[in-house]
C-alpha positions, 0 to 999 in steps of 0.5 A: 608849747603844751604838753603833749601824751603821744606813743612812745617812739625810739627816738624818746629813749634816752629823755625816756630814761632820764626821766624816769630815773629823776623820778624814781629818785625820791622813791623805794625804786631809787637805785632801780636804773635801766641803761635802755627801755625795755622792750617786751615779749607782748605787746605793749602801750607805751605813751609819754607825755613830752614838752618841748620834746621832752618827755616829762611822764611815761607809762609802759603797760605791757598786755595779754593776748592769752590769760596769765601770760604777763598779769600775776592774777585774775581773769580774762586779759590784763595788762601789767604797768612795768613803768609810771613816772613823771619827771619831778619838776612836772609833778601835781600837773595831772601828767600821770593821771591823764597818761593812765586815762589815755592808757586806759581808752586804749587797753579797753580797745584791746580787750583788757579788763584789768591793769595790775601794777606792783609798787613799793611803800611809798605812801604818796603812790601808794595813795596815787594808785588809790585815788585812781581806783586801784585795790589793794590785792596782794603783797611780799616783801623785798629784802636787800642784804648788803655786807655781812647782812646774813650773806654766805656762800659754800664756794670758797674765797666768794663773798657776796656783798649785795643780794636782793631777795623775795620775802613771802613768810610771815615773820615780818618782824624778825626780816626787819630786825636782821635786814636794814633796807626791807620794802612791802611791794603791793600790787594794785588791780583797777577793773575796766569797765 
């Protein structure tokens, strides 16, 4: 049997969720486990590519039908992926690039004029998102602090243990000599034509 990119149906859900988190395994998102797909306030296009009714990629754009709604900059409506992944053992096959080509056929019917992503530093995505014609257009850091990584509460006998946080100063030198575990999320922009 051929691979096969169709429309999300909720009958994917659990091969949905296995696949994405072996492909996330190997990744900055590697504890970023989901219980259920996600559903979303907007409308979405939701595809996956399957093989022997299994899915082995996904892609999850959910969009505007009102300007900076769902996308964190630019003009007109846009759209934002949530989820890209192919299952490793299906990787370097064309999978992701062919599921963002149909995405892209149908976010120009809808009216799109730009998807946006966030990604962590993992230079192989960050190179695919390149080779697809995205842009770097803006960056923050995510900073998780674990243990007596600077974790403190004034609610006696509360002792945090894990935090995530959002780095938005400049002083990425002192974040990395305090923090242990600390990623540059990027966001990517790609123009419709």
């Amino acid at each position: 049997m051929t691979m096969e990119i169709r429309v999300y149906e909720n009958t994917d859900e659990i091969s949905w969720l296995r696949c994405r988190v072996l492909a996330f395994l190997d990744t900055a998102y590697y504890d970023n486990v989901l219980k259920e797909k996600e559903k979303y306030d907007n409308p979405a296009i939701e595809l996956v590519a399957t093989e022997n009714g299994k899915v082995i990629g996904l892609l999850d754009i959910e969009y505007e039908t009102e300007e900076r709604t769902v996308c964190s900059r630019g003009s007109g409506l846009g759209g934002m992926i949530w989820h890209l992944a192919v299952h490793p053992d299906y990787r370097r096959k064309g999978i992701g690039a062919e599921l963002l080509r149909k995405a892209v056929q149908i976010a120009k019917t809808k009216n799109l004029n730009r998807l946006e992503a966030w990604t962590r530093d993992d230079n192989w995505v960050r190179k695919w998102y390149e080779t697809s014609g995205f842009l770097k257009v803006n960056s923050y850091f995510h900073v998780y602090l674990e243990g007596q990584e600077g974790l403190e509460t004034k609610i006696p006998n509360l002792k945090p243990v894990y935090s995530f946080a959002h780095y938005l100063g400049k002083d990425l030198q002192m974040i990395k000599n305090k923090f242990s575990r600390v990623h540059e999320c990027i966001c990517y922009e790609k123009t419709l034509k």
